[in-house]
C-alpha positions in Angstrom: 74.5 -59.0 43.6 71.2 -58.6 41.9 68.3 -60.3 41.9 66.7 -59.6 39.1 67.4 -60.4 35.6 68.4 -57.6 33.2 68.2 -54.4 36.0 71.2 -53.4 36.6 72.7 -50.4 35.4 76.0 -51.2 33.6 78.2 -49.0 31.3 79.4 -49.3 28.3 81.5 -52.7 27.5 85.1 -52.0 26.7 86.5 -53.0 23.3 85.1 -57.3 23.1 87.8 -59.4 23.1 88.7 -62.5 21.0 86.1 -64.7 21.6 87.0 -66.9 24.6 86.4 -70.6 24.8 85.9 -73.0 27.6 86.1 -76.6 28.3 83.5 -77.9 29.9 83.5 -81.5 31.3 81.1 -84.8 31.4 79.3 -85.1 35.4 76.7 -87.7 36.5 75.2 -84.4 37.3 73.2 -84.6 33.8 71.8 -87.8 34.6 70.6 -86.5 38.2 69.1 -83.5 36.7 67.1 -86.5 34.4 66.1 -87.6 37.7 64.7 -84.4 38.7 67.1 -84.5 41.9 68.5 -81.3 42.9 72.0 -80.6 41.2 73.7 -77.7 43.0 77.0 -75.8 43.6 78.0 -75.3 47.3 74.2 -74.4 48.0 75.3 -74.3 51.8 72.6 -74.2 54.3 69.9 -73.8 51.7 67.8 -76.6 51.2 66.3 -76.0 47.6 64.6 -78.4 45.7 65.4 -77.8 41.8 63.2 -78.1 38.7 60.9 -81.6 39.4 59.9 -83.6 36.2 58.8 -87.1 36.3 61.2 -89.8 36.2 61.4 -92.1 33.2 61.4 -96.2 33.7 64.3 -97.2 35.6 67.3 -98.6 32.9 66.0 -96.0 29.9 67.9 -93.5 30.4 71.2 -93.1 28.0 74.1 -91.3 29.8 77.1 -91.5 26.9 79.7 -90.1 27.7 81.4 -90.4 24.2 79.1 -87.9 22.6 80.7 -85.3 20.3 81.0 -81.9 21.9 78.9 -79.3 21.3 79.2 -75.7 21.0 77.6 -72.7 22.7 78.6 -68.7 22.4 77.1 -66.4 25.4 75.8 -62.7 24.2 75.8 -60.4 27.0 77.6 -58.2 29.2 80.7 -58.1 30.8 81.6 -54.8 31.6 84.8 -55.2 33.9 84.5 -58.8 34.7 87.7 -58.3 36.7 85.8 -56.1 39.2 82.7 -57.0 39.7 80.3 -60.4 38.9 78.6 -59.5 35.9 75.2 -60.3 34.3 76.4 -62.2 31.9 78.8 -64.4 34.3 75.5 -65.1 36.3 73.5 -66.3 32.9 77.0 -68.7 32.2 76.9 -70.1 35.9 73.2 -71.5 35.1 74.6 -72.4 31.5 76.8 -74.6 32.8 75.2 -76.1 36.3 74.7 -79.7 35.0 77.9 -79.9 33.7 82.0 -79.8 35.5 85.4 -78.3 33.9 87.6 -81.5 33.5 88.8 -83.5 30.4 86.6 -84.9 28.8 85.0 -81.7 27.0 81.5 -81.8 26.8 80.5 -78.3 25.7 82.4 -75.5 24.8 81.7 -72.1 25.9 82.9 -69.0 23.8 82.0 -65.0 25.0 80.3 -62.2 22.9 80.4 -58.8 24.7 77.4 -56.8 24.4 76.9 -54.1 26.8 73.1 -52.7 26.7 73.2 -49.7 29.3 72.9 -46.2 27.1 71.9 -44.1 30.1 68.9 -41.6 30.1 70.1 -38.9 27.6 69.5 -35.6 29.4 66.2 -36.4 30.3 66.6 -35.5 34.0 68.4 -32.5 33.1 65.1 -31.1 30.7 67.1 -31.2 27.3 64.9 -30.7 24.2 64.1 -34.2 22.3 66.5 -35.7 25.0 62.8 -38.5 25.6 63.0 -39.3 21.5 67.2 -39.7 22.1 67.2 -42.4 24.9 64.0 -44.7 23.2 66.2 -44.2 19.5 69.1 -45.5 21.6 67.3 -48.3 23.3 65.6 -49.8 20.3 68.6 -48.6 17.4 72.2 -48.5 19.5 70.9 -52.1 21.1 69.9 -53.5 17.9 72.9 -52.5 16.5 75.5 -53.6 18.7 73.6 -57.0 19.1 74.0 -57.2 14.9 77.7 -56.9 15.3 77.8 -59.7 17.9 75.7 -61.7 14.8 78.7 -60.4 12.6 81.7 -61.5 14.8 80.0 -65.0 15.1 79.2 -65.4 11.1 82.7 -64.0 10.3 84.5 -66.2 12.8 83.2 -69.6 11.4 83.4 -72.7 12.9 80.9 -75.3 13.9 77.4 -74.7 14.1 75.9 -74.6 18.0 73.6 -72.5 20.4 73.9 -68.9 20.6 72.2 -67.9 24.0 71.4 -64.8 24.9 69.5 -63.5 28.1 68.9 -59.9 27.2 66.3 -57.8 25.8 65.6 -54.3 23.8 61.2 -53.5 24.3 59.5 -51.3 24.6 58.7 -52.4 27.6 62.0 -52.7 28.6 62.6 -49.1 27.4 59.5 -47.6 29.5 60.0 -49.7 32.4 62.5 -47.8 34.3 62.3 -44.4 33.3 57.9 -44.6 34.7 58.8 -46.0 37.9 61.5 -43.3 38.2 59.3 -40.7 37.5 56.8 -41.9 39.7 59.6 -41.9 42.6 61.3 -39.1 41.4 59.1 -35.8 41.4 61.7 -33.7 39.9 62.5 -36.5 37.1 58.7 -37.0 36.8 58.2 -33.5 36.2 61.2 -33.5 33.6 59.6 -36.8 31.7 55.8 -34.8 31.6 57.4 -31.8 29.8 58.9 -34.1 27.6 55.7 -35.6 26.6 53.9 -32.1 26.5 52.3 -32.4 29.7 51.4 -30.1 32.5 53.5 -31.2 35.3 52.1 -32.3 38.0 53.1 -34.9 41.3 51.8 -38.0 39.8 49.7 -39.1 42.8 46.6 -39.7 41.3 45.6 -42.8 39.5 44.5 -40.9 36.1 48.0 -38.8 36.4 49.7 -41.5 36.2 47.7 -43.2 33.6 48.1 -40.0 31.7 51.8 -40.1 31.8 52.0 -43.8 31.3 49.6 -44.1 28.0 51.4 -41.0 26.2 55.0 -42.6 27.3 54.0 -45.7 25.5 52.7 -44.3 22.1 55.9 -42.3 22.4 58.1 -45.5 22.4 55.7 -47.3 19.6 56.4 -43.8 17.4 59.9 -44.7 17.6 60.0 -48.3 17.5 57.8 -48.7 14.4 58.6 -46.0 12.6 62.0 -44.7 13.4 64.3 -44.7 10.2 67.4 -45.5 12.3 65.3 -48.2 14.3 64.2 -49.4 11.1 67.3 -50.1 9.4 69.1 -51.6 12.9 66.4 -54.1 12.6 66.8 -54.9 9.1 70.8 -55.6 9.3 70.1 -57.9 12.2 67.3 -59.9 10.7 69.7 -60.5 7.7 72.1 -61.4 10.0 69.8 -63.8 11.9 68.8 -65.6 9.1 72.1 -66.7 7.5 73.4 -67.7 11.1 70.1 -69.8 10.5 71.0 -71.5 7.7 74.0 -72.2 8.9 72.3 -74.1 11.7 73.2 -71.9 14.6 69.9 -72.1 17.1 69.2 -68.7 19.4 67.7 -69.1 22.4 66.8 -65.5 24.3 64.5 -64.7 27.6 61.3 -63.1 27.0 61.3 -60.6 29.6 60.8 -59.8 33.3 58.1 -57.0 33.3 55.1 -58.2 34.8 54.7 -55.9 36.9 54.4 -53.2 34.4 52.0 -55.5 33.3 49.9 -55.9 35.9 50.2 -51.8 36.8 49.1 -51.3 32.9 46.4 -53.2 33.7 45.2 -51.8 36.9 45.5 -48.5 35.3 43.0 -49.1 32.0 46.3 -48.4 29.9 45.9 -49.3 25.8 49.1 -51.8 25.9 50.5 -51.5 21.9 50.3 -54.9 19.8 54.5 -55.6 20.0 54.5 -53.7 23.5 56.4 -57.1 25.2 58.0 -58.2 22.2 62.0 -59.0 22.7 63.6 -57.1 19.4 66.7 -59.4 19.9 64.1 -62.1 19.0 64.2 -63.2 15.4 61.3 -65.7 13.6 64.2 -68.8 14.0 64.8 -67.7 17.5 63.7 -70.0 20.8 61.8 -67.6 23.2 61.7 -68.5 26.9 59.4 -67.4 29.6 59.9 -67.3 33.2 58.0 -69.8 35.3 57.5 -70.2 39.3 58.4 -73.7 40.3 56.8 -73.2 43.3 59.5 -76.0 44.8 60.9 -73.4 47.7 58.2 -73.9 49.3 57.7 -77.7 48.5 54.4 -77.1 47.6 53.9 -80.3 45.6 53.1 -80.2 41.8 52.0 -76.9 41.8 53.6 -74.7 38.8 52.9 -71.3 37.8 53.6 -68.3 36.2 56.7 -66.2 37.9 55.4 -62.7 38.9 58.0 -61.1 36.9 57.1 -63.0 33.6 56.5 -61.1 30.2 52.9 -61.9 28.7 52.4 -61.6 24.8 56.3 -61.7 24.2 56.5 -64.6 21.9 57.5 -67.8 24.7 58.0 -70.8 23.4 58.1 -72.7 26.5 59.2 -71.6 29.8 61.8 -73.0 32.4 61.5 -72.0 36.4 62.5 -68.0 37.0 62.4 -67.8 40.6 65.5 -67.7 43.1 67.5 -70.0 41.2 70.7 -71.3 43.8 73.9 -69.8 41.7 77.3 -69.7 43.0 79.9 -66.9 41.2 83.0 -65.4 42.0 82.7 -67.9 45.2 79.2 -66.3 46.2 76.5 -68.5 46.6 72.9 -66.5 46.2 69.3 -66.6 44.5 68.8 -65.1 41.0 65.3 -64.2 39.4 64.4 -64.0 35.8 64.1 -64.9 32.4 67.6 -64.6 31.9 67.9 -67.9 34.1 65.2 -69.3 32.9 66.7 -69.2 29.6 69.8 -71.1 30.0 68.2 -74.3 31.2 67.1 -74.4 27.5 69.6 -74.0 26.1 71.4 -76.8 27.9 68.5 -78.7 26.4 69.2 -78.3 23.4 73.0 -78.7 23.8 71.8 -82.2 24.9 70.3 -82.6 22.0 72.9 -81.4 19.3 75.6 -83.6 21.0 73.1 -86.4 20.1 71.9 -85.5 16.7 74.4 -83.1 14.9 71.8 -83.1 12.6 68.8 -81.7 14.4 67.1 -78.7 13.1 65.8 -75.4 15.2 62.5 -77.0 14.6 63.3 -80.5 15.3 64.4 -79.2 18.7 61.5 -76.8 19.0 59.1 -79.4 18.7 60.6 -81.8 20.8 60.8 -79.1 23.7 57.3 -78.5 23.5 55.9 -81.8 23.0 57.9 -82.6 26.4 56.4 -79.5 27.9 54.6 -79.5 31.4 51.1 -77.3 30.2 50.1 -74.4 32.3 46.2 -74.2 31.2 45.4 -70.3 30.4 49.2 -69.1 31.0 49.9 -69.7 27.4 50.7 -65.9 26.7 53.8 -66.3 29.3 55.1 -69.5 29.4 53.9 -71.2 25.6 53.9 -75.1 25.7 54.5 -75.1 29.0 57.0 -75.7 31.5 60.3 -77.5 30.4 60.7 -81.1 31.1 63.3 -83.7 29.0 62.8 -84.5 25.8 62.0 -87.8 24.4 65.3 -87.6 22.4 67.2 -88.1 25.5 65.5 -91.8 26.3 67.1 -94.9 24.7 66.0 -95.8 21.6 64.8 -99.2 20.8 
């Protein structure tokens, strides 16, 4: 299974279904996740230590267990669920650690199918504008089948609740894997150079491949500022956006997991475009989340970090820990890595919090996430407020 969030290839999702719904049961879990004490699902041998925050006074903590039920609807992929664990069975796994299937319903957990894989358009096989094809797909067919999701929800009604979502359409998600497969690839790299209207050549050198990289990326910024398909794909989910927002649906979506194109862009003296990082799934109402490095695998103490994968400039909010993250699916216990598990810990957050106040705004919760933030000193441009830690909102109130 893989490791990392968002990289595996997968096809195109068949027809979506009817939205799905699942009960999802009351646990002292919740209240030992409060505690900071490890809150696995058949770890096995593995000793992992989860997410540490500090413990409030003993006797304030509130666990109510007649709290109304909240609601929460999962964008992402499940291409042939019945075959293989897919990305977005991963995401729903973290989702739902703190909480067990049972009768008392605490949460309830619909589906929206989105599949993002469009493939590379011809690029390997040296088709005319084939580069222009597979960045208008990235940034317009995503957009756009992420704005019918935002449809399907609005049209369907119901109460208002989270809408999570750990996926991503970037340019640096775009450029990401096609560089490092021309870089491997000598034939593909040759393929991508004629593209671009360079003279091939075998990429070895430090300025080839800053070459290559810098003309990619004004490429993709052509396409994603300007493109009149892009464009429009953006407006139509913006509109959408906003009246799920004043209907008091709250998005929360992972910032990103390419940090090491980051760090290579660096190295390499690369001009990184202003919205280079930015998540296009991500509206102004949405709740960004960055990937941090717990650091408690090691039981190194209070030590918190940025995770090596982790986005900078994309827009984070506040961060939640991003680094082998103990997940059992299908029966299969294993480590996961990125924002896109980051992200769910949030949004159980916030589900907290909408089971307590029904009332609570996206910027009530907001607020009360980042006020209860852990700070990371000079990592604000990957992890925002900080760290996640429990809200206030969660103590008894006098």
């Amino acid at each position: 299974m893989p490791r990392n969030d968002q990289e595996q290839p997968l096809g195109e999702a068949a027809a979506p279904k009817e939205s799905s719904s699942i009960g999802v049961g009351a646990a002292v879990l919740a209240g030992l996740s409060l505690l900071g004490v490890a809150c696995t699902v058949n770890p096995g041998n593995a000793a992992v230590a989860e997410i540490h925050v500090e413990a409030p006074p003993e006797g304030e903590i509130c666990l109510r267990q007649d709290l109304p039920t909240a609601r929460v609807i999962v964008v992402d992929d499940y291409w042939i669920a019945d075959e293989h664990t897919t990305h977005g069975e991963i995401v729903e796994a973290e989702l739902s650690r703190d909480f067990q299937v049972g009768e008392n319903v605490d949460i309830t957990l619909e589906r929206q199918v989105v599949s993002l894989y469009g493939g590379e358009h011809g690029i390997d096989e040296g088709r005319p504008g084939s580069l222009e094809s597979y960045l208008r797909e990235h940034f317009a067919g995503r957009v756009s089948r992420d704005a019918d999701a935002m449809q399907r929800i609005l049209e369907g009604g119901g109460p208002r609740g989270v809408i999570h979502q750990s996926q991503g359409a970037s340019q640096s998600r775009a450029v990401d894997p096609i560089y490092y497969r021309a870089i491997r690839d000598n034939d593909f790299g040759i393929k991508l150079q004629e593209q671009l209207g360079m003279e091939p050549t075998n990429l070895e050198s430090r300025l080839e491949k800053r070459e290559l990289l810098q003309r990619l990326l004004q490429r993709a910024d052509d396409i994603y500022s300007q493109d009149e398909a892009v464009l429009q794909a953006r407006e139509r989910l913006r509109g959408l956006q906003d009246r799920l927002h004043e209907k008091g649906f709250i998005h929360v979506i992972s910032a990103g997991n390419q940090g090491h194109l980051y760090r290579d862009m660096v190295e390499l003296g690369v001009d990184i475009p202003a919205d280079f990082f930015t998540n296009d799934f991500a509206s102004e109402h949405s709740i960004i989340v960055g990937a941090a490095d717990n650091q408690s695998k090691e039981v190194r103490g209070e030590r918190l970090g940025v995770a090596n994968l982790a986005n900078p400039n994309a827009g984070a909010h506040i961060a939640a820990d991003g680094v082998d993250r103990p997940l059992t699916v299908d029966g299969n216990f294993g480590h996961h890595s990125g924002s896109s598990y980051a992200a769910p810990q949030v949004s159980n957050e916030i589900l907290d919090m909408l089971r307590t106040d029904t009332n609570i705004t996206r910027d009530e919760v907001l607020q009360q996430l980042q006020r209860a933030a852990t700070p990371v000193p000079g990592a604000e441009s990957f992890l925002g407020a900080g760290i996640l830690a429990h809200p206030d909102m969660l103590l008894c109130q006098n």
